[in-house]
C-alpha positions as CSV (number, residue, x, y, z in Angstrom):
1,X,4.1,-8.9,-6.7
2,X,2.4,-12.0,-5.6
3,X,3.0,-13.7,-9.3
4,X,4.7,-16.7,-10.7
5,X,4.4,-18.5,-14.1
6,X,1.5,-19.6,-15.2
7,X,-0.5,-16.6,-13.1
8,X,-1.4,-13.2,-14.6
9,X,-1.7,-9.9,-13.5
10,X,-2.6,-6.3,-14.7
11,X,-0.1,-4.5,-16.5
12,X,0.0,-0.8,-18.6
13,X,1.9,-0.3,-21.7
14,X,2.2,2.9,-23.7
15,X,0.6,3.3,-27.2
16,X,2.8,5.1,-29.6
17,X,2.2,7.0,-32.7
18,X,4.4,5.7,-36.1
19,X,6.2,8.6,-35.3
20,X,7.5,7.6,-31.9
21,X,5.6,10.1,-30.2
22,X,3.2,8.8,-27.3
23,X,-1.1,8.4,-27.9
24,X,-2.0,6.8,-25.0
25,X,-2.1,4.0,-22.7
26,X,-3.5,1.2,-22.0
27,X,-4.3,-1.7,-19.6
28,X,-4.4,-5.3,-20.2
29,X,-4.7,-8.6,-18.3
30,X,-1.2,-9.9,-18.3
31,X,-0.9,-13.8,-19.0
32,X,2.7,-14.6,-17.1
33,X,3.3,-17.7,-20.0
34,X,6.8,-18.8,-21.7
35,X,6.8,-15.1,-23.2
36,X,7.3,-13.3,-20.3
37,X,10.8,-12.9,-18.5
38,X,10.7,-13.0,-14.5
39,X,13.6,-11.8,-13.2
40,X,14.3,-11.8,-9.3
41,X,14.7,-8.6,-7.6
42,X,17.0,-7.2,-5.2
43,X,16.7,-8.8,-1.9
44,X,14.3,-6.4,0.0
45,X,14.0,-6.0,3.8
46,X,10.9,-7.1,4.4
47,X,7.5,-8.6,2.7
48,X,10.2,-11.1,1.2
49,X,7.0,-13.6,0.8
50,X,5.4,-11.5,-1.7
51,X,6.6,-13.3,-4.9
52,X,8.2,-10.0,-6.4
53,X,9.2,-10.0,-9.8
54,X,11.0,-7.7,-12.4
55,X,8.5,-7.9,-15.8
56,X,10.3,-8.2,-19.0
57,X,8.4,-8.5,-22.3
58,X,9.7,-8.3,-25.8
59,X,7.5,-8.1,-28.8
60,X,4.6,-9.7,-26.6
61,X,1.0,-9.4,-28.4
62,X,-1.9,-8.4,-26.7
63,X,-5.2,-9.7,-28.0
64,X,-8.6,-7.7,-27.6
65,X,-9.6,-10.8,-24.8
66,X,-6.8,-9.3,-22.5
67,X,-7.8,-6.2,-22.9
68,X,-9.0,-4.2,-19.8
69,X,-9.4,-0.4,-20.9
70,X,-8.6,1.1,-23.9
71,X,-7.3,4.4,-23.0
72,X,-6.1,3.3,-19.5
73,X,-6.6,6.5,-17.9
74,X,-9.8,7.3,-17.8
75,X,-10.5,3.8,-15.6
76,X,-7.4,4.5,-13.7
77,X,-9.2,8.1,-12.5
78,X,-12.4,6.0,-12.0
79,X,-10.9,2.7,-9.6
80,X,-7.8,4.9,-7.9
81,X,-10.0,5.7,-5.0
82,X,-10.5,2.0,-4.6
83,X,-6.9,1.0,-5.5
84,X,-5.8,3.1,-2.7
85,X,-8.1,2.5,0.0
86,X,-7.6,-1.1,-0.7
87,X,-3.8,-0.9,0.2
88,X,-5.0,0.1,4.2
89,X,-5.8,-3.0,4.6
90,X,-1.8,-4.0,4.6
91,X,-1.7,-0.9,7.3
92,X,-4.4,-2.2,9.1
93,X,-2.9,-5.8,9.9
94,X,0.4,-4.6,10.6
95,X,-0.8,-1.7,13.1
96,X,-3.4,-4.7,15.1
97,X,-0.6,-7.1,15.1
98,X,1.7,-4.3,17.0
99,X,-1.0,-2.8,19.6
100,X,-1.4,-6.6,20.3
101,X,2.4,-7.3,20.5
102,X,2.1,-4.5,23.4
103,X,-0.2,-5.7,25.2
104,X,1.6,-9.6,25.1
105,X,4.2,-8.1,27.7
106,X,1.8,-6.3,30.1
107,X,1.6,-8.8,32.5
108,X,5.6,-8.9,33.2
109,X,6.5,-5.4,31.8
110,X,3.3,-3.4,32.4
111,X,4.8,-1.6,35.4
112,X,7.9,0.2,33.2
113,X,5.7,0.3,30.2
114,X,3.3,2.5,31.6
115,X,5.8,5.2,31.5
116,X,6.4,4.7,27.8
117,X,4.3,7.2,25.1
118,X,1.8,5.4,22.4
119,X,0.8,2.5,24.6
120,X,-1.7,0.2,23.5
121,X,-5.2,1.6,24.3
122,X,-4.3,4.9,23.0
123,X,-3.1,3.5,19.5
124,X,-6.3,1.5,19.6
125,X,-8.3,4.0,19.7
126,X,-6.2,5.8,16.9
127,X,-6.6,2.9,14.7
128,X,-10.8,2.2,16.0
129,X,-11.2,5.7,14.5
130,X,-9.6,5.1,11.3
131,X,-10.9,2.1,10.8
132,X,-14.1,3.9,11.3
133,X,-13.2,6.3,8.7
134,X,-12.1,4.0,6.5
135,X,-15.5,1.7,6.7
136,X,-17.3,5.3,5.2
137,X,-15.4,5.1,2.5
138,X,-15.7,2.1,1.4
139,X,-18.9,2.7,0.8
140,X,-18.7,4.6,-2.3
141,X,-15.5,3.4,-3.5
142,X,-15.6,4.7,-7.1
143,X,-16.7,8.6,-6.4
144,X,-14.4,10.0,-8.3
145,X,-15.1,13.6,-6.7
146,X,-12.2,16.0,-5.6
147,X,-13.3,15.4,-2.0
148,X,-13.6,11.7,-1.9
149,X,-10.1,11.4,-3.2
150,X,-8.4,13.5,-0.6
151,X,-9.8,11.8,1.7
152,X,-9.0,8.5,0.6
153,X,-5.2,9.7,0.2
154,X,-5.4,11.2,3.9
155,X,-6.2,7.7,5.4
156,X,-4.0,6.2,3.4
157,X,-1.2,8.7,5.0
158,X,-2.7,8.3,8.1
159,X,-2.5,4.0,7.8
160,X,1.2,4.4,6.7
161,X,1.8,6.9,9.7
162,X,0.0,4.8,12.2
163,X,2.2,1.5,11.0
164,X,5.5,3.4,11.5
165,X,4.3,4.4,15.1
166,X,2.7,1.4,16.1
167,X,5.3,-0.8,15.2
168,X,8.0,1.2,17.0
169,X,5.7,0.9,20.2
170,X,5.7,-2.2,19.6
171,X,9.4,-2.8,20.0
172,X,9.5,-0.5,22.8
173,X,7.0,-2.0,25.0
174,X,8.8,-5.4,24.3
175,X,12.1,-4.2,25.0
176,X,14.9,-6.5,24.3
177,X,13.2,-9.4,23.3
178,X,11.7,-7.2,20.8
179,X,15.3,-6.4,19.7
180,X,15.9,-10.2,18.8
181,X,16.2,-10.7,14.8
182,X,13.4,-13.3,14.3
183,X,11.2,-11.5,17.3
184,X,7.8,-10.2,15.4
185,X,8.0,-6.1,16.3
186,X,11.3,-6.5,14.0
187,X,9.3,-8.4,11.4
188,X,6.5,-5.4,12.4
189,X,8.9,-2.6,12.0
190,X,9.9,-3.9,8.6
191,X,6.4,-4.3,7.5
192,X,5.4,-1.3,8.5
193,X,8.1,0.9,6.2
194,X,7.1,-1.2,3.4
195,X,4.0,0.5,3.7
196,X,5.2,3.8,4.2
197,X,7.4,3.6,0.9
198,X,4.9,1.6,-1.1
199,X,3.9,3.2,-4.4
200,X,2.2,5.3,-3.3
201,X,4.7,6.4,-0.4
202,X,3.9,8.7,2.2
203,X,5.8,11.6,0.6
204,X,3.7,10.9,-3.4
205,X,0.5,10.8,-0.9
206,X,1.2,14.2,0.3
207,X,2.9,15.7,-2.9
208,X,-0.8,14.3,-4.7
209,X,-2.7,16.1,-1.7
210,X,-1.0,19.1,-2.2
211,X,-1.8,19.2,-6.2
212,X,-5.1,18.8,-6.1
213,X,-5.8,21.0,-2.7
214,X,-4.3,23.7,-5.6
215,X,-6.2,22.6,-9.1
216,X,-8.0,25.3,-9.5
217,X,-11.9,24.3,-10.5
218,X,-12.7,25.5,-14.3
219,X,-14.6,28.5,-14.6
């Protein structure tokens, strides 16, 4: 995402042995020149502005300059924290943009809408607090303990969660002008599922929570 030609990027390739079997891996900085194939993807639903690409390389050489790590995974356990606490900022946007897409319509709509669940002080103060949360952890963004981690994965659930709830509010308070095509909850709603299927998607989130709630600590 977010890449055209003459750009780069950060990409992982596998290492193998002359055998065929796999060493390791490894991460490079990814020069998008005449040697790299972009091919366009499947229309998507939403985020369509993203400049998403499908990645095709054939026999292309990296040099030691593009080199990032060398294996890949032990940097990947060190910056995941950070990788993944960066993507709430996505959340973050989408789930402001829909509490203030409620409160756009008060003034004409206010007096049904107060009947409706999730309205927009209530998911503010949702999102204050994990914003609030999220502003702790950012503060240590490479501790790499077992703790730190889960947490980081919970508010990255609780961002996606928050987007998908938000955003339906969002159409809700707006009612049927927020049923138009072009009206900004739909833009909203299909924003906010990109974030919930994102690598990682809500369900890898919990399925990563649930694996290391039961690693068992060596002895």
């Amino acid at each position: 995402s977010h890449i055209v030609q003459g750009q780069y990027c950060g990409a992982i390739a596998a290492v193998d042995r002359a055998d065929g079997s796999r060493s390791h891996e490894i991460m490079f900085l990814l020069d998008i020149d005449e040697r790299v194939d972009l091919r366009p993807c499947p229309a998507f639903s939403g985020m369509e502005g993203t400049s998403t690409w499908a990645v095709h390389l054939k026999d292309y050489f990296v040099s030691e300059d593009q080199m990032i790590a060398d294996p890949a995974r032990p940097f990947i356990q060190k910056i995941r924290g950070a990788f993944v606490l960066l993507q709430v900022g996505i959340a973050a946007g989408i789930i402001q943009s829909s509490i203030d897409a409620c409160r756009e319509v008060e003034t004409s709509l206010g007096h049904v809408n107060q009947f409706l669940h999730n309205r927009p002080d209530e998911l503010q103060a949702e999102f204050d607090d994990l914003a609030e949360r999220v502003g702790v952890l950012a503060q240590s963004p490479f501790d790499g303990s077992k703790d730190y981690v889960l947490d980081v994965l919970d508010v990255r659930t609780q961002g996606s969660e928050l987007c998908l709830k938000a955003s339906q509010s969002a159409l809700l308070h707006q009612g049927a002008r927020g049923y138009l095509m072009k009206s900004k909850p739909q833009r909203l709603i299909r924003e906010a599922h990109f974030v919930a299927i994102v690598t990682p998607a809500i369900k890898h989130l919990r399925w990563e929570m649930n694996r290391l709630m039961q690693e068992e600590l060596p002895a």
